[in-house]
C-alpha positions as CSV (number, residue, x, y, z in Angstrom):
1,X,85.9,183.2,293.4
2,X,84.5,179.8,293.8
3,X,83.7,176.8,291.3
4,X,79.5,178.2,291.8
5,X,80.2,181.4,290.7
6,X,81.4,180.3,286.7
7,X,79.1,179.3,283.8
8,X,81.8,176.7,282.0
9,X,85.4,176.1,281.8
10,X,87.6,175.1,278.9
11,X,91.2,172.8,279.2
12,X,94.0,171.6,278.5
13,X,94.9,168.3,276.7
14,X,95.2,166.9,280.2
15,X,91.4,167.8,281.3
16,X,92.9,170.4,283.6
17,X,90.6,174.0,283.0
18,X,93.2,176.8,281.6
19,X,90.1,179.4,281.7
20,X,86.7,180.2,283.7
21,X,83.7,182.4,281.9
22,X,81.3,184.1,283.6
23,X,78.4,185.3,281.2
24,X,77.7,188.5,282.1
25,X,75.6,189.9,279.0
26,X,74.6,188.2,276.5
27,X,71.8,190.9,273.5
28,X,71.1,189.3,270.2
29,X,74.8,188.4,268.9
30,X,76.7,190.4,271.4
31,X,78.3,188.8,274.9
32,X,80.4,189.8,277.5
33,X,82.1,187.4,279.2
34,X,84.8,187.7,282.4
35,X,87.7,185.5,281.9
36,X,89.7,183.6,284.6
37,X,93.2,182.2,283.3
38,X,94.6,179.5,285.6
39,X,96.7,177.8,283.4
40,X,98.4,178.7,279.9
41,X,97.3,177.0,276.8
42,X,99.3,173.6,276.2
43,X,102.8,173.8,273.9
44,X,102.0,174.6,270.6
45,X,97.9,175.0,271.4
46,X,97.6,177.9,268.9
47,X,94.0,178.9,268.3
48,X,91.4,181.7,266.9
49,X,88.5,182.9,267.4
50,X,85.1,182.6,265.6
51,X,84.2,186.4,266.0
52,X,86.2,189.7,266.4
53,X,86.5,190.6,270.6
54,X,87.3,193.4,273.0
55,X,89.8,192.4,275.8
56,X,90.8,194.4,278.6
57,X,92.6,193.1,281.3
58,X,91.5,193.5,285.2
59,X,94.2,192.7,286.9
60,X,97.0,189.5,287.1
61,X,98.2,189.3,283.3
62,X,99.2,186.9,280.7
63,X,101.8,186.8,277.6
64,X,100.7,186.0,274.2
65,X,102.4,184.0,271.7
66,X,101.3,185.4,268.2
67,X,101.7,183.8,264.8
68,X,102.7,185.6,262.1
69,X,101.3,184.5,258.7
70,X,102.2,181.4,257.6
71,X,105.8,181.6,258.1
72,X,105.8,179.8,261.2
73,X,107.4,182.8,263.4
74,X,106.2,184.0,266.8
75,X,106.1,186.8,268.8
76,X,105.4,187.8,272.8
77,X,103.3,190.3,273.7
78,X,102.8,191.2,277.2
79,X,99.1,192.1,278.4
80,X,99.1,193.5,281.8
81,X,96.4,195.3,283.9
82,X,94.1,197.8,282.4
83,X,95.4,196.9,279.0
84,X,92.9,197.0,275.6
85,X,92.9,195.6,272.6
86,X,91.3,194.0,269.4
87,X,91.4,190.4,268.6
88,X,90.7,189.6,265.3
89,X,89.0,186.5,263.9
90,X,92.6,185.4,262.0
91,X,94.8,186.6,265.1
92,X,96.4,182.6,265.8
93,X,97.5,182.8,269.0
94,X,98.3,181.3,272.4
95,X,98.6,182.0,276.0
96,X,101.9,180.8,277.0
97,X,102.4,182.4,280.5
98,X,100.3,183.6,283.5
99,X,101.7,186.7,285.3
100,X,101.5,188.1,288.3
101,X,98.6,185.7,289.4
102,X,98.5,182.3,290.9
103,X,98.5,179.6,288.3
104,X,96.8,176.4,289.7
């Protein structure tokens, strides 16, 4: 899939994109949105998001670094294709590797 084909593209620290969206639906407050990982978040780039989502992966994968509370520990969790879950506004979280896909 070309550059043409995505709506916007966030980064890294580095201005380097780590994800493409394509908007595919977007009805009152509700989207869906196709996500391209290229790249995994910088070191330490822990983040949340503003609303609860659904994610199910298509195909490639990624692991997630998870943190837990405010203890400062972490855990991996492997998402791989046609796996489903819940994120949660307070999951703080990371993508820390690209799997089985080519990373650019």
């Amino acid at each position: 899939m070309n550059g043409l084909f995505w709506d916007e593209w966030r980064g890294s620290f580095d201005g380097r994109p780590q994800m493409f969206i394509k908007r595919l639906l977007h009805v009152v407050r509700w989207r869906l949105d196709l996500h391209k990982f290229v790249r995994p978040d910088d070191p330490d780039c822990f983040h949340t998001h503003p609303a609860y989502a659904l994610r199910l992966v298509l195909w490639g994968g990624y692991e997630e670094e998870v943190e837990i509370g405010t203890t400062a520990l972490i855990y991996h969790r492997i998402w791989g294709p046609l796996n489903f879950g819940i994120v949660r506004p307070e999951l703080c979280h990371r993508i820390s590797k690209i799997l089985n896909g080519v990373s650019s």
